[in-house]
C-alpha positions in Angstrom: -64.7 7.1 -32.2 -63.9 3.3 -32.2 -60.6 4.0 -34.6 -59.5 6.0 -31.4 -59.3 3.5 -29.0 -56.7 1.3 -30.0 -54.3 4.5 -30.4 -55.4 5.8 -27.0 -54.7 1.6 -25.5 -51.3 1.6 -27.7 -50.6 5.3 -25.5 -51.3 4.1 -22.6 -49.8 0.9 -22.4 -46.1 2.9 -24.0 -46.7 5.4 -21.3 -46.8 2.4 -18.5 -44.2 1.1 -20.3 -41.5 4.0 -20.6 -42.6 4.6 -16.5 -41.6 0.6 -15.7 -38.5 1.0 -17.5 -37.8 4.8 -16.2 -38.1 3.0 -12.7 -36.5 -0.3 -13.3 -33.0 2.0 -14.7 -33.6 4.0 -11.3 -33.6 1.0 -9.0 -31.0 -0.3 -11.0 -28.4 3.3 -10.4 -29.3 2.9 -6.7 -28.7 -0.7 -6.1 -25.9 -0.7 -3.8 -22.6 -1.7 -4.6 -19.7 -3.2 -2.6 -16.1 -3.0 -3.3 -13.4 -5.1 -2.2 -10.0 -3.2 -1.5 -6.7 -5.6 -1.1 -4.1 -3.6 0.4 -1.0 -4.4 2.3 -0.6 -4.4 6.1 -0.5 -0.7 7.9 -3.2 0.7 5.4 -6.3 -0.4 7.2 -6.8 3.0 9.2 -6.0 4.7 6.1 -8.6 3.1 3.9 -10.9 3.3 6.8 -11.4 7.2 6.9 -10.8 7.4 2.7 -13.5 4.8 2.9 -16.2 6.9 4.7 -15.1 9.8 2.7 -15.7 8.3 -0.7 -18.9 6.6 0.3 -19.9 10.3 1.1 -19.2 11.7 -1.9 -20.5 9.2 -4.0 -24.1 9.1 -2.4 -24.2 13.1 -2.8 -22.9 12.5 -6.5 -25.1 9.8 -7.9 -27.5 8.7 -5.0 -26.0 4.8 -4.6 -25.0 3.5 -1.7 -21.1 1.7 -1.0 -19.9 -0.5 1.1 -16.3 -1.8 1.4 -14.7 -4.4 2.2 -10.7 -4.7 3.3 -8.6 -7.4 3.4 -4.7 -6.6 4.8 -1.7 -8.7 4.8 1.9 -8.6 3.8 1.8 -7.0 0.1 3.4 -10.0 -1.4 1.0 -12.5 0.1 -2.1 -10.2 -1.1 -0.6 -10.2 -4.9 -0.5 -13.5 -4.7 -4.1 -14.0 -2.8 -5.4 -12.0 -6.0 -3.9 -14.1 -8.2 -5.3 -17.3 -7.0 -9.0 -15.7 -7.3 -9.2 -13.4 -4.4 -12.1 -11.0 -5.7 -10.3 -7.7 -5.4 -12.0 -4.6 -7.3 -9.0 -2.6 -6.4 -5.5 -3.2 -5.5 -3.4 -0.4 -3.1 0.0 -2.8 -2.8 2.9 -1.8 -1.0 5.2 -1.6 -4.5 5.1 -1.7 -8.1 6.7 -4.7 -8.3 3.7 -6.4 -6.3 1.5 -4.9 -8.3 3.4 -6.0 -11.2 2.6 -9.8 -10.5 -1.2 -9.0 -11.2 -0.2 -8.8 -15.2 2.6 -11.0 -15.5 1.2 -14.2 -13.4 -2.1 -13.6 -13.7 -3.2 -11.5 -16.8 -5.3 -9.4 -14.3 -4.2 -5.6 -15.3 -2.3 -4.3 -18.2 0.8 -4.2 -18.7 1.1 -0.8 -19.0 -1.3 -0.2 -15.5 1.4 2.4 -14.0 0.2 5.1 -16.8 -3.4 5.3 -15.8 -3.1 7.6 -13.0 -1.2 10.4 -12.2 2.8 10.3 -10.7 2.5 6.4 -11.8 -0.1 5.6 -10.3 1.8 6.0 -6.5 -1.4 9.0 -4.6 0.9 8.8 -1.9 4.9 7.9 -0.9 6.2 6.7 2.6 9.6 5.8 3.6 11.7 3.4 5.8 12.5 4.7 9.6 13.6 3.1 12.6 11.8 2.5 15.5 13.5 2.4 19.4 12.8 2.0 22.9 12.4 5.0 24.7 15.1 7.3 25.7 17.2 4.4 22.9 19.2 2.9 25.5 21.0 1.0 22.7 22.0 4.2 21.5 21.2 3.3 17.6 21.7 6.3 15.4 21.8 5.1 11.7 21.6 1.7 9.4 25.3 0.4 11.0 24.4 -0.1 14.3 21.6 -2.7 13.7 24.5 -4.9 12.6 25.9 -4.6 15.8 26.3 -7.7 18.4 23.8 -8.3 20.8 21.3 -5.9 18.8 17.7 -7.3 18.0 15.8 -6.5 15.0 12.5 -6.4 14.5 11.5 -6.5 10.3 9.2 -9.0 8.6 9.9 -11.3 5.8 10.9 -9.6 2.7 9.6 -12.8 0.6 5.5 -11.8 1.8 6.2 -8.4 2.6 6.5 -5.5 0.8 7.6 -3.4 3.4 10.6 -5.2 4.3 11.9 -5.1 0.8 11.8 -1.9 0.9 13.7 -2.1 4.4 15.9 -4.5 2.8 16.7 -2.7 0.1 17.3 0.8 1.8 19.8 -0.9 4.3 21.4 -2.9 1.2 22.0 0.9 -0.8 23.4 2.4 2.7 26.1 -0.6 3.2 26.6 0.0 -0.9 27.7 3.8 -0.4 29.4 3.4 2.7 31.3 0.7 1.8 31.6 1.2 -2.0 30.9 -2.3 -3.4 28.3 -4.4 -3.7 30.1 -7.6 -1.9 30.2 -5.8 1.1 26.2 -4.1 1.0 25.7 -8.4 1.3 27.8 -9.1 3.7 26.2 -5.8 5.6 22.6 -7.1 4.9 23.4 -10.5 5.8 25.3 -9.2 9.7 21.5 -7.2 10.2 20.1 -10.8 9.3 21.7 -12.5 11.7 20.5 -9.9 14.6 16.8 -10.8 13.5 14.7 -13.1 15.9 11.6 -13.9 13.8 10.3 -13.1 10.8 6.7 -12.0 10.9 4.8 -12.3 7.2 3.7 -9.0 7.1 4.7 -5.3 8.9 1.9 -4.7 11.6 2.8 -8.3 12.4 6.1 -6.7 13.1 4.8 -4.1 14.9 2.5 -6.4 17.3 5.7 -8.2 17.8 7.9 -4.8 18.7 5.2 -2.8 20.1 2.8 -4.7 22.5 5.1 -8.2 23.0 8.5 -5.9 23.7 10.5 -8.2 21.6 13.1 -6.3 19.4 15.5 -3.4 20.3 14.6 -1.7 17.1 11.9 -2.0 14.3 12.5 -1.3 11.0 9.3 0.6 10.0 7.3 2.4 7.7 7.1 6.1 8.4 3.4 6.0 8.6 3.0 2.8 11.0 6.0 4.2 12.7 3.8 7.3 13.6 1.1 5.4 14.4 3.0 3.2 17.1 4.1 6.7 18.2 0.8 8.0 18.9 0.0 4.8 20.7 2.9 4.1 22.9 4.4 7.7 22.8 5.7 7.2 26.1 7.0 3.7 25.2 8.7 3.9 21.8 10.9 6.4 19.8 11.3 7.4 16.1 15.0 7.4 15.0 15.6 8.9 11.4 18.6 7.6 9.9 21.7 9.1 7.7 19.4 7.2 4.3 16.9 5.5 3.1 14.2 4.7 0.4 11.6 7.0 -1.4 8.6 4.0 -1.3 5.9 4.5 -3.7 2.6 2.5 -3.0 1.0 1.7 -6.2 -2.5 1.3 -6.8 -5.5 -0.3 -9.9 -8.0 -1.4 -10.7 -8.1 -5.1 -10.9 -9.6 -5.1 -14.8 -10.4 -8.7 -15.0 -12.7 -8.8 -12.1 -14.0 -5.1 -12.1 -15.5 -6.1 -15.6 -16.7 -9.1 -14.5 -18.5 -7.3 -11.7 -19.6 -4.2 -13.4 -17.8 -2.1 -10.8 -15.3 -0.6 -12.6 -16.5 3.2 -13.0 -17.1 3.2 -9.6 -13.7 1.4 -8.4 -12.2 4.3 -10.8 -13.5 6.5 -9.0 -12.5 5.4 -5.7 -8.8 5.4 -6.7 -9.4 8.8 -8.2 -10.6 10.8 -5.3 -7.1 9.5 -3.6 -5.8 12.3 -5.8 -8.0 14.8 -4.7 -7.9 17.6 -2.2 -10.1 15.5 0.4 -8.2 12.2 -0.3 -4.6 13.6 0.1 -5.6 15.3 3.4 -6.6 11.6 4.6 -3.4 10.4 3.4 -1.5 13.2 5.0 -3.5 12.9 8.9 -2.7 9.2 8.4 1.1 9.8 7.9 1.4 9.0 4.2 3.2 11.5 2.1 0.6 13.6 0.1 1.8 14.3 -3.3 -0.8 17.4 -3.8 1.5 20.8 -2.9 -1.3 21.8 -0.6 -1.5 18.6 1.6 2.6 18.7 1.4 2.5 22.1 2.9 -0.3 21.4 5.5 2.2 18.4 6.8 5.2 19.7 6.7 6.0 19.9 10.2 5.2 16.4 10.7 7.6 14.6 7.5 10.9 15.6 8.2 12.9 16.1 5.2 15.4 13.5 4.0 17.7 12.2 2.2 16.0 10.1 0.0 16.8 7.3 -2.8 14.3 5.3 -5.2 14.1 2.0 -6.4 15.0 3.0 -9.6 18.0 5.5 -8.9 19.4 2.1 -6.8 18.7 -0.8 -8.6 16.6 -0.2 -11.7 13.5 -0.9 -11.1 11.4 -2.9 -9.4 11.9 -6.3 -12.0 15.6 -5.9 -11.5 15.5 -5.7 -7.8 13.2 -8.5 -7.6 15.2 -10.9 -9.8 18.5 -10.1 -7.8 17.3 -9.9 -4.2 14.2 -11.9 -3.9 13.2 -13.9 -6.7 14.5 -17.7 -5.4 18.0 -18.0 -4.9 18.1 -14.6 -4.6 20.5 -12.7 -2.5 18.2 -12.8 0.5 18.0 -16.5 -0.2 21.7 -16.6 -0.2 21.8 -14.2 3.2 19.2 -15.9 4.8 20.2 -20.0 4.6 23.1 -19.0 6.2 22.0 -17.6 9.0 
């Protein structure tokens, strides 16, 4: 009987064993976990719902709780904040070329980032619309009368914000067509320039600025914040559609470097995944982003208008090309705006 008792000691103490370490890896799945989102200005009401949704989904999924963090700004400013050691799990930029800076000044994502989710790694699309005072007293109609004397413009800074280069560059490709050369889209781009009061750094700055200080005859806007003001100050503010303008395409990743560092990356690849799904494109579409899923497209049709509608890469090549020509320093909008 006494050869027994060390097995049945040696049984017992793996059994208490396998139970601490059963327990300890179950504590460990369920410790909560916290993500940090930096996105670009008119996203927060977005990310808000998606991020109640997701937390949702991934409690029912694998029993751990989320919380999130959200920090806004204009798109260029926030590549830059990540950059300089913001500690971003994810980024949902304004444009590629944003997005872009992650890898090339700061070795944060690969190179190759775009590929890793589906229609390059763009869940949703917006464009560039204009926004007027009610009834548009000022009678603007399309991209050539903001260049018109004693018209104010309301647009941010296209060297922080990614929405104004995408306003900068749809009125650049309208002047371009009309006129037929690129001298002229400058000199276009440059007039509109000259009808701008202030710059704000990023677009809901702008739209504090047009909305609730009344400064501005017309605000050059993304579709979704431009719906947004709508709701707010229906009574106020009008949404003109003009002749043209941009196809954007917010990008979003994973910031590798510091999801690794972390340990958050299957969960911050996750979160970027369910933008894709059914759920997540029905957010984006009830917060006026452009669902790319047929089935959200067709639930808001009525509210997207159909347009006529250029990309980045149709127009100028590509994000890198448009950068170095238009914004880089000394760029063209350097050029314009010195002048002014």
């Amino acid at each position: 009987m006494k050869t027994k008792r060390p097995f049945l000691k040696l049984a017992a103490l793996l059994t208490l064993t396998l139970t601490l370490t059963v327990s300890g890896l179950t504590a460990q799945a369920q410790a909560p976990v916290s993500l940090l989102n930096v996105s670009y200005d008119p996203t927060r009401e977005l990310y808000v719902e998606f991020n109640k949704a997701f937390a949702a989904h991934w409690k029912a999924k694998t029993g751990q709780d989320l919380s999130f963090k959200q920090s806004h700004g204009g798109s260029g400013k926030q590549a830059r904040s990540i950059i300089d050691g913001l500690d971003a799990d994810v980024a949902t930029l304004a444009l590629a070329g944003d997005t872009d800076a992650l890898h090339k000044n700061g070795n944060l994502i690969p190179k190759d980032w775009q590929k890793r989710l589906p229609h390059n790694s763009s869940p949703y699309t917006s464009t560039i619309v204009l926004m007027v005072r009610a009834g548009n007293p000022k009678a603007i109609r399309d991209w050539d009368d903001l260049v018109k004397p004693g018209i104010s413009v309301i647009t941010p800074n296209p060297k922080t914000s990614g929405g104004a280069r995408w306003n900068y560059l749809a009125a650049w490709e309208f002047a371009k067509r009309k006129y037929g050369h690129e001298a002229k889209a400058k000199d276009f781009v440059a007039a509109l320039y000259k009808n701008v009061p202030v710059l704000d750094t990023g677009a809901r700055g702008s739209s504090i600025t047009f909305a609730q200080r009344n400064q501005g005859d017309v605000f050059i806007s993304w579709e979704n914040e431009a719906n947004l003001l709508e709701k707010e100050f229906g009574s106020k503010i009008d949404v003109v559609y003009p002749s043209i303008s941009i196809l954007a395409e917010p990008a979003v990743t994973v910031v590798d470097k510091n999801v690794d560092r972390k340990g958050t990356r299957a969960v911050a690849q996750a979160y970027l995944e369910y933008l894709y799904t059914d759920e997540g494109q029905d957010i984006a579409g009830k917060n006026f982003y452009r669902p790319i899923s047929a089935k959200a497209q067709a639930k808001y049709a009525k509210q997207f208008p159909k347009l006529n509608l250029f990309t980045i890469d149709q127009a100028f090549g590509g994000w890198e090309k448009a950068d170095k020509a238009h914004f880089a320093d000394g760029g063209s909008f350097d050029q314009i705006y010195t002048k002014k």
